[in-house]
BATIGU-525425 format. One record per residue (C-alpha): x, y, z. Coordinates in steps of 0.05 Angstrom, whole numbers, plus 5000, padded with zeros to 4 digits. Example, Ala and Ser with C-alpha at 12.3 -4.5 7.8 and 13.67 -1.06 7.14 Angstrom:
524649105156527349795143
***
This chain:
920462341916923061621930929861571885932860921872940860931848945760481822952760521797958460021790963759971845959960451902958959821947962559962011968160361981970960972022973161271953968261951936962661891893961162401845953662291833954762691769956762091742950061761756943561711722937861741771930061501757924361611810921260891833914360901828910760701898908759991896900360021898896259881845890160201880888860931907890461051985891561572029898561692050899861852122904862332120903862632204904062082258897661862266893262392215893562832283896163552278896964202321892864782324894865272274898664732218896964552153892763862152896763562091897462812066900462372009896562091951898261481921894961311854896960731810891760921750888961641762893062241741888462691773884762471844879362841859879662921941873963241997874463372072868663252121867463632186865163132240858263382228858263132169858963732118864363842068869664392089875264382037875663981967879463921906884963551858891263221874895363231807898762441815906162421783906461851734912761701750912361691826904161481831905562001881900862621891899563181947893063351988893564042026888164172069890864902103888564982169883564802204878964802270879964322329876063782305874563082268875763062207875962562149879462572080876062242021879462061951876261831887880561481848880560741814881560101842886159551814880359161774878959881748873159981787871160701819872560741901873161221944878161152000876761472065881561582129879962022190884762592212884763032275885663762305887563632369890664072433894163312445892263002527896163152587903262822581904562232621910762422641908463062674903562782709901562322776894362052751894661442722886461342715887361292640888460772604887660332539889859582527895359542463897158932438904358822420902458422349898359152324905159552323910859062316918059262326918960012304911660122299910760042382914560602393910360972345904460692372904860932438906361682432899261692400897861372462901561902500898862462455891062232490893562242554894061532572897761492625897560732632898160222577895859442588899758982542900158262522908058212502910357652563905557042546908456382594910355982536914056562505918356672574919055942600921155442545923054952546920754742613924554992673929055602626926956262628927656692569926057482557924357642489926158262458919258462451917858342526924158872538922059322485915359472511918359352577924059972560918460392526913560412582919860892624921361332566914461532553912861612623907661132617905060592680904959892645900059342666902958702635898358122629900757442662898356782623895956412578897055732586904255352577904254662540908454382589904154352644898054202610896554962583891355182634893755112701890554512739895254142782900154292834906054312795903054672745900855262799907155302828911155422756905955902743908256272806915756282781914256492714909757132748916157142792921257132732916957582697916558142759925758052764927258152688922658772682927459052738922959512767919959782702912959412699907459822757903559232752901758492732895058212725893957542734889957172671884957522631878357372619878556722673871756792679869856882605873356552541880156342566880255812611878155082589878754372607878454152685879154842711874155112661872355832698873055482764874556052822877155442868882755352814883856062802885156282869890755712876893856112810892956752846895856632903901856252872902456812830902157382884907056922916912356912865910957722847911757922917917957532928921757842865918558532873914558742927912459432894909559112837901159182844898558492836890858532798887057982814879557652779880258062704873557692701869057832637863358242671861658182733859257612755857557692832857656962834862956722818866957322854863457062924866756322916872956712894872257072963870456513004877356242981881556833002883257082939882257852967888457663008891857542945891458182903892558892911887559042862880558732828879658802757873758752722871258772644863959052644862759062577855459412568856359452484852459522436847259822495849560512542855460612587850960862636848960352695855159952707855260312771850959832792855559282785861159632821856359752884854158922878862158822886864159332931858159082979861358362973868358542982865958903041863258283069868757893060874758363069872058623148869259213120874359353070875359572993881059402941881759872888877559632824880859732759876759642692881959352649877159272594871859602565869959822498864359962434865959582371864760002311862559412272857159512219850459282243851558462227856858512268853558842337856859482334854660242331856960712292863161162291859561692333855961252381862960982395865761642406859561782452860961122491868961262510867061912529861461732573863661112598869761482622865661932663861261392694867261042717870661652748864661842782863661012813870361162838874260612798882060722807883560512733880760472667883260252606879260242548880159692495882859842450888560322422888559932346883159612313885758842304883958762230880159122169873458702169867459152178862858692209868158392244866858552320873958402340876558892286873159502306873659662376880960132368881260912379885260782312884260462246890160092233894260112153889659812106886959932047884160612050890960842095897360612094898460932169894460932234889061462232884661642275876261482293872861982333873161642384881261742400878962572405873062382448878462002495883762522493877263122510877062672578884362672592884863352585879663642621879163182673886362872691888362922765880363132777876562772820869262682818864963092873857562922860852462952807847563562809839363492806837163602730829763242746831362792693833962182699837262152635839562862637847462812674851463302700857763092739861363552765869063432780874763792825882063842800886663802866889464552889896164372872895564112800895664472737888064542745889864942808883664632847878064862782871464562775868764242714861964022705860763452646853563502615850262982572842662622566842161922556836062012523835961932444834562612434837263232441835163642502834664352512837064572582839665222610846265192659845765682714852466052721854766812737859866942685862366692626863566002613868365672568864265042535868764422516865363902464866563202456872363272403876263862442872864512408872665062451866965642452864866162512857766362529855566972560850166842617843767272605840267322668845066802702844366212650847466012593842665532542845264912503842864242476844263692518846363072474848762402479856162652472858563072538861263792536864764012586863864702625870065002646866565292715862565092773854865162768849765052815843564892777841664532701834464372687830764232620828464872580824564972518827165702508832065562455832264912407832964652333828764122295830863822231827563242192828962562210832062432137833962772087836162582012843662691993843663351962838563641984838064252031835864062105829964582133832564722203827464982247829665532304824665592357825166162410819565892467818666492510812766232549814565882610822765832611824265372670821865022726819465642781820166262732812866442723810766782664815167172618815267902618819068122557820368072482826167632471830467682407835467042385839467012330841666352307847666252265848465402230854765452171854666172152846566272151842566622200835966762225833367232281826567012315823167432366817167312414813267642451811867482529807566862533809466642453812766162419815466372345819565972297824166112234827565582178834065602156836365172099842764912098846164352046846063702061850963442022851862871987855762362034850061872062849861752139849462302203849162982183849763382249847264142250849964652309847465392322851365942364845566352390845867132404839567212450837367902477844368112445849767722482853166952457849366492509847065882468850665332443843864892409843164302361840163782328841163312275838662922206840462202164842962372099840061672055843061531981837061481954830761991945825561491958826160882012822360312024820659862084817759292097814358902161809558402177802158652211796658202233789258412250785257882291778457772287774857152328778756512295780856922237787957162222788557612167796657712151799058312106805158592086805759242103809659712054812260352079815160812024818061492049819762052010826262432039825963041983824563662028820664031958817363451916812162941922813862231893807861821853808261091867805560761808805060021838808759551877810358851877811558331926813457671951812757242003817056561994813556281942807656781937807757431901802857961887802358721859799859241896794159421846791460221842795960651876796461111829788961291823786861931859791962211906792961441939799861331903802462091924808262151984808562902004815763152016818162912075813062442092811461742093805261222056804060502074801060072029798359372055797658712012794958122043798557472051793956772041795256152072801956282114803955882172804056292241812256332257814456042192820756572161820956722098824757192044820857732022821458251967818858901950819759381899816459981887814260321814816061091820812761521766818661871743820761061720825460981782824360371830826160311914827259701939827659291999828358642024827958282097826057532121820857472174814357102188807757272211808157112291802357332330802057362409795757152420791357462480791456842528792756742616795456062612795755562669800454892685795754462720797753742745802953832692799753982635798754662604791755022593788555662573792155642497786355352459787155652386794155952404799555862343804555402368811955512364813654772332821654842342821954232294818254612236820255322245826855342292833655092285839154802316845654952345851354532371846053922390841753432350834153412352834452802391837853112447831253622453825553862412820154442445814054682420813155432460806955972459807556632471801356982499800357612541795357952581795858702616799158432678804657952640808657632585807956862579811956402543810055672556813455112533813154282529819954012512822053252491828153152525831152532555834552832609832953392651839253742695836854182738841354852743844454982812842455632822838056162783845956522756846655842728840855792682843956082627847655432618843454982645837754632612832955182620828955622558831156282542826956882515830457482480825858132476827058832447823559452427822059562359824459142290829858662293836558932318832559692311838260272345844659792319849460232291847660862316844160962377845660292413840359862433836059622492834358932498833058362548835857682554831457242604832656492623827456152662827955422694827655122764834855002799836654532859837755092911833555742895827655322860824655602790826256332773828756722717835957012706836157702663842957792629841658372590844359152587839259642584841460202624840060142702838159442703842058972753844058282716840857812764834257542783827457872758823058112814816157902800817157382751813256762761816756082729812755452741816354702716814153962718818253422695815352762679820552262669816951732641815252142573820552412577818653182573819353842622813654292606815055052632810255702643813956292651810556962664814357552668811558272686811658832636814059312689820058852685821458962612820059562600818960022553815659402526809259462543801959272511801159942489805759922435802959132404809759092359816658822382822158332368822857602400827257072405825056282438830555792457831655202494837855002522841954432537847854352592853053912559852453482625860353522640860153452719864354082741864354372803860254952793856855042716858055892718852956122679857156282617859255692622856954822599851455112552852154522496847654732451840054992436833354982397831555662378826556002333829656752321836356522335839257152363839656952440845856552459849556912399847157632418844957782337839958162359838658232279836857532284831357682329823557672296819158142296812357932335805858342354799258292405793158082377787658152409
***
């Protein structure tokens, strides 16, 4: 209770009080909402105590409260009785299993509306302290403004509790420590964080920059480089010691640096060396990171090079941000710039920190993945960077910045900051996914990756030194990259402790040397060294793709005792497995040679979103499986989607709307009694679906109806609306924007300038169906076809356009005047917020030094950003009309798994304009002024924005 007290005369006299005296009345907590109180640092407790939180309720006397496993089901509920004096209530959850968990209450909202507020909450064995140990691999950037004054200190023993052992922090700007000009100042933030980073045992990275008004913000003259260097010099002296390292800038090459010096490496490595300069002189043991570019962009880190900047830093940084696709692949980028430093440094290597790195968990608008995916992402992008050798990784970031869902900037913490479903940090999945690393893996070091004959299935195996408190053990991390599960066996001669994502422990029992589990997109960790994993259909689960929110999910348990692994021959025994999901179970047996299967229902529940199902497996009478699957819990029953499809036949186009409507009950059909539709201005009703058996969706299944579309322009967007009739007087709904774009079959050709082969192909008319961005249409206006044939994807393109500057160099096209062609699998943005996604960014033009090629700046998983091998770019420029018509023809090896096999994906056409500033090199995130795009999802990455196309034949 929070008491409030008065009385006349108690001021500051040293006279006794006798509270007798005294009348005393509770003050009511100031909310007029319902929120979760945070009551334990952080919503993160021990093993073994009671998960308990506050309830503050301005309205409800009674809040009705659930917790959630991370799998989705519910685990404890019931009432918190509110005081109506206080607002104050109680939540006590007991105890509970290492694991994620969130809290839900139902309540009502100041406007009197119904909400549920929702915070996450933790079991946790907390990280390896930082003040007990000597690796300081992890990391995560803090910034000072997300935990002001008392709230750092709070702040960073979460940090601590991961097992970060290194923090990076913004808290000694140059305008906050020089001013005014020539005085230096230390703020009492700087020494705060500065004091903190020694008590918690912690190595701080402090960031040197950003600009400093008084010489012209961004560094660009002499004088200005040289007071840089005695600010990094003032900055090393007052820390006294304290600060491990200082990195010079952030983000140079990126979004923060502008004006003459815009991303410039000639004018960076003059602020490098003025700042190793001015470091080395105050403090010579301070580690001096150097390049903290955004990416890596090979590039620009060769002029860097060529002007001695390796001679200036003790360490590289780099910020290879791979979001919203997989972690996996960035190794690629580390070999590009080990190779060049190797060139340029006789042979030798700096240490490469990754001082950023990190998934948003913004909803889908805002290029993010979900909750889990994010999880999934720290934990494996962790791994990959141990196992490329990087010295230091810090993820970004320990807080989200804000409370805005589809806010990219706001979601990328390991914590949701107060707000109003919390009034304390609380944590996502993603903090226990962190702190799993840490624990199993601190002061390990990475010792090769065993043969699984998949390249998406990983297993890394790691070596803790022989005299840390791993005492030399081996742990082998396991994960598949695919995007679904993956039954493998783990070949091992004793018991093995099993380690999930989120820090639950389990032991298997090997029967005849291997243990079976279901390799996912988030690691486990095996407490052991083992010699062989491989793919196995022995054990597995299957569960529908989606299910309706409460409803029971029909979990299949398959025992495949016909071939077990790769070499085995044929069986020659019954097998027996007993599978165990949330307190039901189910024993299959097969006989040699057979494959039998068993269901298990299990609830749902009624909380829409993942719903993640695990089974511990007795087979042949010993614990050795660990196997799983998982469903989509939707809101509603019935769900409807809609798409564009085309048919082609001679000159004819026939356009229809396809409607999809899926049933997600797992026991009862749906009748679909009629739907209607619209396209812009044209509607229409589905006539006859419910005659015969033609309106009927089985459980668990899907129906497409088609209407067809009259009279609409090839690439022209529109809003369109369908809803569908359901027979028990219930409607579904759904509603999208999107055209009717065809690829036509065509080889086109650019002969003496002009373009041929695209008789009766739809134009692209930028002017009718695109839009602009940051120019006016007369600074450029294309018209662009897309066409394909089995060998390649064309685009081809005339545009009207004054001038014509010719990129440098192929890096450089994606700011020079150039087009640029987005592609992705599936619908629009398809794999955002859960899964990731895989797409392609392509720029094609000719440049002054290379000649015409095309520049791929896109993350699907073990693709090098760079030049595309095989593509064939063809330009002509006429001056005198004043147009540059391209052809562009890209393989579909190159773009894969895009292929003409599967007709329907998603596109994006742009043409871009340099701003024609004359720099000294025009980076290639850098001098774009503006574009012409149909799709408008390219320069922007919305890959939501993105339309969906198809082949016609």
């Amino acid at each position: 209770m929070r008491i409030a007290t008065w009385a006349q005369d108690m001021g500051s006299s040293e006279k006794p009080v006798c509270f007798a005296r005294y009348a005393f009345a509770p003050t009511p907590v100031d909310t007029d909402d319902v929120r979760i109180d945070v009551t334990t640092p952080g919503n993160l407790f021990d093993p073994g105590a009671r998960a308990t939180f506050g309830v503050l309720a301005a309205r409800d006397r009674a809040v009705p409260w659930s917790v959630r496993d991370y799998r989705g089901r519910t685990v404890r509920s019931g009432t918190a009785v509110v005081d109506p004096a206080t607002r104050e209530g109680a939540v006590d959850a007991g105890e509970l299993p290492v694991g994620y968990y969130t809290l839900t209450l139902r309540g009502t909202a100041g406007d009197g509306v119904p909400v549920a507020r929702t915070a996450g909450f933790a079991v946790q064995h907390p990280g390896p302290d930082p003040q007990r140990t000597t690796d300081s691999f992890f990391g995560i950037n803090h910034h000072h403004r997300s935990a002001p004054g008392d709230a750092w200190d709070d702040s960073t023993k979460l940090a601590a509790r991961a097992g970060a052992d290194a923090l990076r922090v913004d808290s000694v700007y140059w305008s906050s420590i020089e001013r005014p000009k020539g005085e230096y100042q230390w703020p009492e933030a700087s020494e705060r964080v500065t004091a903190d980073f020694g008590a918690r045992g912690q190595n701080g990275l402090m960031l040197l920059g950003f600009g400093n008004s008084d010489y012209g913000n961004i560094p660009s003259t002499d004088e200005a480089y040289q007071a840089f260097g005695k600010y990094a010099g003032q900055v090393a002296e007052k820390a006294g010691g304290r600060i491990e390292s200082l990195e010079v800038w952030n983000e140079y090459y990126g979004g923060f640096s502008n004006g003459v010096c815009s991303q410039s490496a000639k004018c960076y490595a003059k602020m490098l060396a003025a700042a190793y300069s001015g470091v080395k002189a105050a403090d010579p043991n301070v580690t001096v990171v150097g390049a903290s570019s955004f990416k890596v962009p090979l590039d620009w880190f060769e002029e860097l090079f060529k002007l001695g900047g390796l001679k200036h830093m003790d360490a590289i940084s780099i910020h290879p941000y791979r979001a919203p696709g997989d972690p996996e692949g960035v190794e690629l980028d580390i070999a590009g710039l080990k190779r060049l430093m190797r060139q340029y440094s006789h042979g030798r290597e700096l240490p490469i920190w990754i001082t950023e790195q990190g998934w948003t968990s913004a909803d889908r608008d805002g290029i993010g993945v979900s909750e889990q995916t994010q999880a999934q992402a720290t934990a494996r992008a962790l791994l990959e960077a141990k196992a490329a050798g990087i010295s230091r990784y810090y993820w970004y970031d320990l807080i989200n910045d804000g409370n805005g869902p589809s806010n990219g900037e706001h979601n990328f913490g390991l914590l949701r900051k107060t707000g109003p479903e919390a009034n304390g940090l609380n944590p996502k999945p993603a903090y226990l996914a962190y702190s799993t690393v840490a624990r199993e893996l601190t002061e390990a070091q990475f010792t090769g990756r065993l043969r699984t004959g998949e390249c998406d299935l990983y297993a890394y195996t790691f070596r803790s030194a022989s005299g840390s408190p791993g005492g030399g053990a081996v742990t082998t991390a396991l994960w598949s990259g695919d995007r679904s599960g993956t039954p493998v066996r783990v070949r091992t001669g004793k018991p093995v402790t099993v380690v999930d994502m989120l820090g639950a422990e389990r032991v298997l029992e090997p029967v005849d040397g291997w243990v079976h589990l279901t390799a996912t997109g988030a690691p486990v960790y095996l407490r052991a060294a083992v010699d062989k994993v491989e793919e196995t259909p022995l054990l597995s689960l299957s569960a529908p793709k989606d299910i309706a929110a409460g409803a029971e999910v029909p979990v299949t348990a398959t025992l495949d005792n016909r071939a077990t692994g790769h070499g085995d021959g044929a069986p020659t025994r019954r097998r027996t497995a007993v599978f165990e999901i949330e307190g039901e179970r189910v024993t299959v047996s097969a006989a040699p040679g057979r494959r039998a299967s068993a269901v298990l229902k299990v609830p749902a529940g009624d909380m829409p979103g993942s719903r993640g199902l695990a089974a511990a497996v007795t087979l042949d009478g010993k614990r050795a499986g660990a196997v799983a699957t998982g469903t989509r819990v939707t809101a509603e029953p019935v769900t409807v989607d809609v798409s564009p499809e085309m048919s082609v036949k001679g000159a004819t186009r026939t356009d229809r709307l396809a409607v999809t409507v899926t049933n997600h009950l797992p026991d009862a059909s749906v009748g679909v009694t009629g739907i209607d539709w619209s396209f812009g201005d044209r509607t229409g009703t589905i006539a006859g679906v419910s005659s015969g058996s033609g309106g009927t969706v089985p459980p668990l299944a899907t129906r497409t109806f088609r209407a067809t579309v009259d009279g609409a322009c090839a690439y022209a967007v529109r809003p369109v609306e369908v809803t569908a009739r359901l027979a028990d007087g219930r409607t579904a709904h759904d509603s999208d924007s999107f055209g009717f774009s065809p690829i036509a079959r065509a080889t086109p050709h650019l002969v003496d300038g002009r373009l041929t082969g695209l008789e009766n192909v739809p134009k692209v008319d930028l002017s009718e169906v695109g839009s602009y961005n940051g120019i006016e249409p007369s600074v450029a206006d294309g018209d662009m076809w897309a066409t394909w044939d089995d060998k390649n994807l064309y685009v081809s393109a005339v545009v009207r356009e004054k001038n014509h500057r010719t990129a440098q160099r192929i890096a450089w096209l994606p700011a020079g005047d150039s087009i640029g062609i987005g592609v992705q699998p599936g619908k629009p943005g398809e794999g955002l917020g859960s899964w990731g996604a895989d797409w392609y960014m392509l720029y094609a033009g000719d440049t002054v030094t290379e000649g015409p090629g095309v520049f791929v700046e896109s993350l699907p998983k073990d693709y090098p950003v760079g030049s595309v091998e095989g593509a064939d770019v063809r330009v002509a420029r006429d001056d005198e009309a004043g147009t540059t018509t391209y052809l562009v023809a890209v393989p579909w090896k190159r773009i894969a798994p895009l292929s003409p096999g599967d007709p329907s994906f998603s596109l994006t056409l742009t043409v871009n304009k340099n701003d024609g500033v004359e720099r000294e090199n025009n980076y290639r995130s850098l001098g774009l002024d503006g574009w012409q795009t149909w799709g408008d999802g390219l320069n922007n990455w919305k890959l939501v924005r993105y339309q969906q196309v198809q082949l016609t034949r």
